[in-house]
GUKE-963925 format. One record per atom (N, C-alpha, C): atom name; x, y, z. Coordinates in steps of 0.2 Angstrom, whole numbers, plus 5000, padded with zeros to 4 digits. Example, Ala and Ser with C-alpha at 12.3 -4.5 7.8 and 13.67 -1.06 7.14 Angstrom:
# residues 2
SITE   atomo      x      y      z
SITE       N   5066   4972   5039
SITE      CA   5062   4978   5039
SITE       C   5066   4984   5039
SITE       N   5064   4989   5035
SITE      CA   5068   4995   5036
SITE       C   5064   5000   5039
//
This chain:
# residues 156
SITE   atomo      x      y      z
SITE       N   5040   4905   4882
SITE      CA   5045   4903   4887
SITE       C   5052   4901   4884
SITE       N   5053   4898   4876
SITE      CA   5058   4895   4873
SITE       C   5062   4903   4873
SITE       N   5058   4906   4871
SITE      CA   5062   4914   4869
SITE       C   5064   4917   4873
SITE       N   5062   4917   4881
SITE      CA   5065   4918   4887
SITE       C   5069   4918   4887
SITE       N   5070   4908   4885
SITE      CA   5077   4903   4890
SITE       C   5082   4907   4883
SITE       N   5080   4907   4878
SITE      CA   5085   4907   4872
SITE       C   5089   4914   4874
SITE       N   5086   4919   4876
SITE      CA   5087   4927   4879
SITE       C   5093   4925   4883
SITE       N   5088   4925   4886
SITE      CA   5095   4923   4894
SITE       C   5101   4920   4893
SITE       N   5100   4917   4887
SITE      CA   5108   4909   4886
SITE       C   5111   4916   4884
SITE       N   5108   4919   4879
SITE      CA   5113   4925   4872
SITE       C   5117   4928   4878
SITE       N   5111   4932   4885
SITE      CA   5115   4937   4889
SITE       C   5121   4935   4893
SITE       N   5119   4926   4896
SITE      CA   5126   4925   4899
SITE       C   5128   4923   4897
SITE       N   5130   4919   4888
SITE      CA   5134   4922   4884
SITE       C   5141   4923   4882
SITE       N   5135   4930   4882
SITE      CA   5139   4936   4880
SITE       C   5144   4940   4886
SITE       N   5140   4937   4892
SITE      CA   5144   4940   4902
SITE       C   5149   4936   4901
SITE       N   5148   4931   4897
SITE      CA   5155   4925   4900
SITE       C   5160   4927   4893
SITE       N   5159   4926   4885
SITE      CA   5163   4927   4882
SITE       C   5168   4934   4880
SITE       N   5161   4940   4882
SITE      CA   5163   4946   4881
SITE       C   5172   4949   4884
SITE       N   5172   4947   4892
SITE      CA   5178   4950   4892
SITE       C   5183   4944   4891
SITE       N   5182   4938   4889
SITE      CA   5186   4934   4889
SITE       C   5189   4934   4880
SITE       N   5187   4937   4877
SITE      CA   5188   4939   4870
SITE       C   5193   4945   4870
SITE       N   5189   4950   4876
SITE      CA   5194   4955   4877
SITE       C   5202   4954   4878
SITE       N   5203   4950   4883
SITE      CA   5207   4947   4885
SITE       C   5213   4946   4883
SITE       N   5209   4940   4878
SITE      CA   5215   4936   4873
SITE       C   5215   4942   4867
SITE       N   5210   4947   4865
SITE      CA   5212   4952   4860
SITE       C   5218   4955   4862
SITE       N   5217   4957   4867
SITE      CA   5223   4965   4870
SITE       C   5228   4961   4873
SITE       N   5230   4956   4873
SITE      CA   5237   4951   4876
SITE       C   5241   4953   4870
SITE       N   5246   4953   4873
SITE      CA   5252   4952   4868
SITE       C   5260   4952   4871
SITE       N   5264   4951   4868
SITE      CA   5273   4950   4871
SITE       C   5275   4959   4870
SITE       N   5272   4962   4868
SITE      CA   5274   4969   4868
SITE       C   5271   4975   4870
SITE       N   5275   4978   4872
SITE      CA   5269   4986   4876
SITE       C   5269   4988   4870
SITE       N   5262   4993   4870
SITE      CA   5263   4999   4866
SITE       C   5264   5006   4869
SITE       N   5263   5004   4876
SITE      CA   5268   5012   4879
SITE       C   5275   5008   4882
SITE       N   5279   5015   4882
SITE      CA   5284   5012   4887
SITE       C   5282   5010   4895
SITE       N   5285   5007   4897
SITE      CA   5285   5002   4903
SITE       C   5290   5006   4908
SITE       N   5294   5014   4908
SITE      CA   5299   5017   4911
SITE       C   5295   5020   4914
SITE       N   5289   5022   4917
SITE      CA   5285   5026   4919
SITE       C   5286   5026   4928
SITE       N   5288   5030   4931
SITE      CA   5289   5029   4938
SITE       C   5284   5034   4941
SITE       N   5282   5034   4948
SITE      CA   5280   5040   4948
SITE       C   5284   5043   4956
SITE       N   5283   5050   4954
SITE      CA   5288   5055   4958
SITE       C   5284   5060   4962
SITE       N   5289   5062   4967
SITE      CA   5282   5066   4972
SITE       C   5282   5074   4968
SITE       N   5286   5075   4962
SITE      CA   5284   5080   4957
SITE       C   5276   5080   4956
SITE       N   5277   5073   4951
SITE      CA   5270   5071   4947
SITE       C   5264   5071   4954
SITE       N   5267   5067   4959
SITE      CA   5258   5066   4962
SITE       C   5258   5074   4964
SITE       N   5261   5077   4966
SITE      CA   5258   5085   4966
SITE       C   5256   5086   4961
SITE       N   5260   5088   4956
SITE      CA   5255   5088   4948
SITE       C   5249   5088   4949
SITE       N   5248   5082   4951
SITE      CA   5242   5078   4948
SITE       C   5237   5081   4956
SITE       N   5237   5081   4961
SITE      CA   5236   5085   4967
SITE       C   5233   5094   4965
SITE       N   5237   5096   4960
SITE      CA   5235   5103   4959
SITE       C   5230   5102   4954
SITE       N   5231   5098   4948
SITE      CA   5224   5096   4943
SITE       C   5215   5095   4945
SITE       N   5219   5091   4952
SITE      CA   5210   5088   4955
SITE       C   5206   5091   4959
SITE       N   5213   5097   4963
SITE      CA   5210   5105   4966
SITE       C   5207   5111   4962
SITE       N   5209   5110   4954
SITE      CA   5207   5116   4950
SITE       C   5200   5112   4949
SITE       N   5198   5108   4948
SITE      CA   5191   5102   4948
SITE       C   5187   5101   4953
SITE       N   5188   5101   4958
SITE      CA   5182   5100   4963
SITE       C   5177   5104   4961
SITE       N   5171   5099   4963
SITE      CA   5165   5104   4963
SITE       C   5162   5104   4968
SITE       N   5165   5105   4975
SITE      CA   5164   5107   4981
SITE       C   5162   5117   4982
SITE       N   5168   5119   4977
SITE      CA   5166   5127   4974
SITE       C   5162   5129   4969
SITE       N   5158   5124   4966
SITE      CA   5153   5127   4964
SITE       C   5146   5127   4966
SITE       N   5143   5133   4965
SITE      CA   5134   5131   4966
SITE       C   5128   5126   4964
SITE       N   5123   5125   4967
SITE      CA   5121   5120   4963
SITE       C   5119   5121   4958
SITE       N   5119   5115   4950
SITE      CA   5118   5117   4945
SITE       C   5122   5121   4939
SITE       N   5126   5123   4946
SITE      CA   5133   5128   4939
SITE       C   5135   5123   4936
SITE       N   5138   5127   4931
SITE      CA   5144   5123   4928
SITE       C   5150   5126   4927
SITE       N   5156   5124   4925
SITE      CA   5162   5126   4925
SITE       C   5168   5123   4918
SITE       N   5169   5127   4918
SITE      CA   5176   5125   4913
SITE       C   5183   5123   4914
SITE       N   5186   5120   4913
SITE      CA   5191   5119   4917
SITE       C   5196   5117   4910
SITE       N   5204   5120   4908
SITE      CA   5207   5116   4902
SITE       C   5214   5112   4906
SITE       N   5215   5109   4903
SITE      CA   5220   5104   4906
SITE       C   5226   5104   4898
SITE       N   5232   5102   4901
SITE      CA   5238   5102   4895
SITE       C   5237   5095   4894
SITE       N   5240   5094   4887
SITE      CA   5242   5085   4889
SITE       C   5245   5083   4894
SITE       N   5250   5087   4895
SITE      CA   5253   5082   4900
SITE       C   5250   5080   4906
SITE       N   5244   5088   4909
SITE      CA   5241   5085   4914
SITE       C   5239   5081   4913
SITE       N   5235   5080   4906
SITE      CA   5229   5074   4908
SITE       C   5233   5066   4907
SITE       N   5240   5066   4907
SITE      CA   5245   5060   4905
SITE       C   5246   5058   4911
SITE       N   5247   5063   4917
SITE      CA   5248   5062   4924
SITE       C   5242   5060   4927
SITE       N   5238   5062   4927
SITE      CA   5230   5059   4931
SITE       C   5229   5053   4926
SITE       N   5227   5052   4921
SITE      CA   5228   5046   4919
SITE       C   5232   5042   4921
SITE       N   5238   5042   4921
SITE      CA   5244   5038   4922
SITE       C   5242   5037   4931
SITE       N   5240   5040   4935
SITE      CA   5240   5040   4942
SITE       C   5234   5037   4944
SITE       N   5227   5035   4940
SITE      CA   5221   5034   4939
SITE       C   5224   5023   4937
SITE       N   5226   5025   4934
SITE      CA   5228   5018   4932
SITE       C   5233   5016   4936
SITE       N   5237   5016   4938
SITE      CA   5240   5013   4944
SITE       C   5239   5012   4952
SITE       N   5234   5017   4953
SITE      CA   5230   5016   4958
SITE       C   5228   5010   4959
SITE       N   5231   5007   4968
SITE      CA   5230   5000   4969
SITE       C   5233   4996   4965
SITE       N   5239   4999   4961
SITE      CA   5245   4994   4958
SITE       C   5253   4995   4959
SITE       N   5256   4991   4957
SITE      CA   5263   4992   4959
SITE       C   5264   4998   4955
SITE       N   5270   5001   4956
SITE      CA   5272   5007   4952
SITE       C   5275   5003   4946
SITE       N   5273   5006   4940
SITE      CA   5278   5005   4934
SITE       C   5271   4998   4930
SITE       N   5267   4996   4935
SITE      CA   5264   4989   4932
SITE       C   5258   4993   4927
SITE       N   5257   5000   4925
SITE      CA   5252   4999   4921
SITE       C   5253   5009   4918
SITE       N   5254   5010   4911
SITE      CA   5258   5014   4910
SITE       C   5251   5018   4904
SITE       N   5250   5024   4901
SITE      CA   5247   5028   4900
SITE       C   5250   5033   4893
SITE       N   5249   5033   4885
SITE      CA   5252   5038   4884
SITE       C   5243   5044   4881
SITE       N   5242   5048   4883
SITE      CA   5238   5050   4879
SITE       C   5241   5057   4874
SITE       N   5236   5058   4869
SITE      CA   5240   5061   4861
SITE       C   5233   5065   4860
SITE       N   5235   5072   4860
SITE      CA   5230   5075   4858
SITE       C   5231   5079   4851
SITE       N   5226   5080   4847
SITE      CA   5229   5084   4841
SITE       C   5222   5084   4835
SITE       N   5221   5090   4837
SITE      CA   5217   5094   4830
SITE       C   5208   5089   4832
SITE       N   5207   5091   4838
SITE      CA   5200   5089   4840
SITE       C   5200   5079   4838
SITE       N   5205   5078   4839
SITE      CA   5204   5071   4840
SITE       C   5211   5069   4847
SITE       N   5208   5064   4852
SITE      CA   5210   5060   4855
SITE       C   5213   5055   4856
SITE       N   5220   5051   4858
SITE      CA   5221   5043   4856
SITE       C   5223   5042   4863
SITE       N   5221   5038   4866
SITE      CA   5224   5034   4873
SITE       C   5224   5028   4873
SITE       N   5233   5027   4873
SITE      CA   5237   5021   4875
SITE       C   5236   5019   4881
SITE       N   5234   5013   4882
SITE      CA   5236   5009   4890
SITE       C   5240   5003   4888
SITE       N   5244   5004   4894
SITE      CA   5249   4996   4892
SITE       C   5245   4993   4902
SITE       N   5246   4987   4902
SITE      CA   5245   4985   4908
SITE       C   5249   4978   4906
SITE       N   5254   4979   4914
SITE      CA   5259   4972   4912
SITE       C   5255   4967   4917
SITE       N   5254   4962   4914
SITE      CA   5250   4956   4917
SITE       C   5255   4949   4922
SITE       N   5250   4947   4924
SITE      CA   5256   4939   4923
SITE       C   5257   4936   4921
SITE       N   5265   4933   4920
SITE      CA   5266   4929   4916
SITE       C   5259   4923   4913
SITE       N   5258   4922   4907
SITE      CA   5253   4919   4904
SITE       C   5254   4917   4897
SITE       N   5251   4912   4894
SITE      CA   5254   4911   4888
SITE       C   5251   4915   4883
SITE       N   5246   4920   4886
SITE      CA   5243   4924   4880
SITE       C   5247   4931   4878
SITE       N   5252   4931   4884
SITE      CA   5258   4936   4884
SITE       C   5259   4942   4891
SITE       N   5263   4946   4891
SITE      CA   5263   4947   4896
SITE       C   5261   4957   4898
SITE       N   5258   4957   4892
SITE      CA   5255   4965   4891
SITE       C   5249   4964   4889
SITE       N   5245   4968   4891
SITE      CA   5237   4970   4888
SITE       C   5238   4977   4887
SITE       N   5236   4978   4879
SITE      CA   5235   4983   4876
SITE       C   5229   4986   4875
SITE       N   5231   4993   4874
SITE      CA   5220   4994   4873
SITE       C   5222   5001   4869
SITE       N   5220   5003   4865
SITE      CA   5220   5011   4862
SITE       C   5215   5013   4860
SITE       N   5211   5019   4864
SITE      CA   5204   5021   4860
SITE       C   5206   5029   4857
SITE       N   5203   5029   4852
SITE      CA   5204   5037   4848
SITE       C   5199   5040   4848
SITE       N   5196   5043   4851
SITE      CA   5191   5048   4852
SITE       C   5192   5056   4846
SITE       N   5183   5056   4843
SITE      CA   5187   5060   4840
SITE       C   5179   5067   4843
SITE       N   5180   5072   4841
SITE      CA   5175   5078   4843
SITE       C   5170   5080   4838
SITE       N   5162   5079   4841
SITE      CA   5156   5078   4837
SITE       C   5152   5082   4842
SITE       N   5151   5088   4839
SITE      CA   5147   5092   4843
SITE       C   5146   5094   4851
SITE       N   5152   5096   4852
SITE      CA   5157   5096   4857
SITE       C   5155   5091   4864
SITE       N   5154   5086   4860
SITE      CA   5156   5079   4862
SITE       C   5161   5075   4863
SITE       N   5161   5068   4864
SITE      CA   5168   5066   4863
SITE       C   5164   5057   4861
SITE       N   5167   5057   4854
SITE      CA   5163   5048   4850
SITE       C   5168   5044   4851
SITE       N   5168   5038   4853
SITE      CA   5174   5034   4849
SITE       C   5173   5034   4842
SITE       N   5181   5033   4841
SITE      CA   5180   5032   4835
SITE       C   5184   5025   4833
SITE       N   5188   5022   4837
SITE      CA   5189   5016   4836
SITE       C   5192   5013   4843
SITE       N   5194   5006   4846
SITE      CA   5196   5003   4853
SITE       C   5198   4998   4847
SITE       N   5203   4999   4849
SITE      CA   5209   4993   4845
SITE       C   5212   4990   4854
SITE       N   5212   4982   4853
SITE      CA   5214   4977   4859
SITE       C   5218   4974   4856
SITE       N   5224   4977   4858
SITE      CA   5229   4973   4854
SITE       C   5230   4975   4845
SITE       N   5229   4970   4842
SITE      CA   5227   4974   4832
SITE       C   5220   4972   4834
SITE       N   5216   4969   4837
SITE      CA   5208   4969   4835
SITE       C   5206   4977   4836
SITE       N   5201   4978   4829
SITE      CA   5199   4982   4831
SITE       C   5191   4981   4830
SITE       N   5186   4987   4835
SITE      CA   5181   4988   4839
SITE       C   5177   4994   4836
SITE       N   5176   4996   4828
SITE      CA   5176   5002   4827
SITE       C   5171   5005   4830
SITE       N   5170   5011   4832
SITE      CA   5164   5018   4836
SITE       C   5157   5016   4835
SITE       N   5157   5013   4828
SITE      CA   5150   5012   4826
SITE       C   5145   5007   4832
SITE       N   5149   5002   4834
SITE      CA   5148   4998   4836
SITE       C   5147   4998   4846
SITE       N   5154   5003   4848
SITE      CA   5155   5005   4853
SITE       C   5150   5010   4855
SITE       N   5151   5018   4852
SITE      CA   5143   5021   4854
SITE       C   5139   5020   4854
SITE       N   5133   5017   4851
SITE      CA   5126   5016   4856
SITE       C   5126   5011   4862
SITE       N   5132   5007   4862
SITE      CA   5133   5004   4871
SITE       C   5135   5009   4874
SITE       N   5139   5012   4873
SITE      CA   5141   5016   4880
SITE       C   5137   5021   4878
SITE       N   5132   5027   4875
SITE      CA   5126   5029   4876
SITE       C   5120   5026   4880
SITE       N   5120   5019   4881
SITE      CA   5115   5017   4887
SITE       C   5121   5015   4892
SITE       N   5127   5018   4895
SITE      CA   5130   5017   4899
SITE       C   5129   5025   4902
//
């Protein structure tokens, strides 16, 4: 019964200090994307032609399909993915593609707070058996190497 209660302490815990760690890690007084990001009725079409070459309302069941995207696409669906149900301009996107590795910048401008007024977050994905590993989530400067992130989100 002790090992129960002991159980259950570690999981709420970890419910309560987990994102509150995250938090204060990824706070800081500076973006690491620019914050000049507007969006334009260019871009939402853009990003409108990306989600219609994607549907899988056109395929059969079971298929599968391939689909490539540019960077820039997937900068605009991200960037439109992350603003979603926010002001414009209040949460910004740069992703970096190159030689089968991944890096995605998120800035998100928060309220004023004394832990600062940006949340930062960077994950670098990199290509393992035409997969996609982390390979680190840096919050701000903490960093969260892959080692530790893959077998969580493998049971996610």
């Amino acid at each position: 019964m002790k090992k129960l209660l002991f159980f259950l302490f570690i999981i709420i815990l970890a419910l309560v200090a987990v994102p509150i760690v995250i938090l204060v890690a990824g706070s800081g007084d500076t973006p690491l994307s620019k914050m000049d990001a507007k969006a334009s009725y260019d871009n939402i079409q853009q990003v409108q032609d990306v989600v219609k070459r994607i549907k899988p309302e056109n395929l059969e069941k079971k298929q599968t399909s391939s689909v490539t995207f540019t960077e820039k696409e997937l900068n605009l669906v991200l960037g439109y993915l992350l603003s979603y149900g926010l002001k414009d301009g209040m949460a910004v996107s740069d992703l970096d593609l190159a030689d089968g590795r991944i890096r995605a910048v998120v800035t998100v401008h928060v309220p004023l707070n004394p832990l600062g007024e940006y949340f930062n977050m960077t994950i670098d994905f990199t290509e393992q058996d035409n997969l996609l590993k982390i390979e680190k989530i840096l919050l701000g400067t903490f960093e969260v190497p892959g080692a530790v992130i893959n077998p969580i989100a493998g049971l996610v």
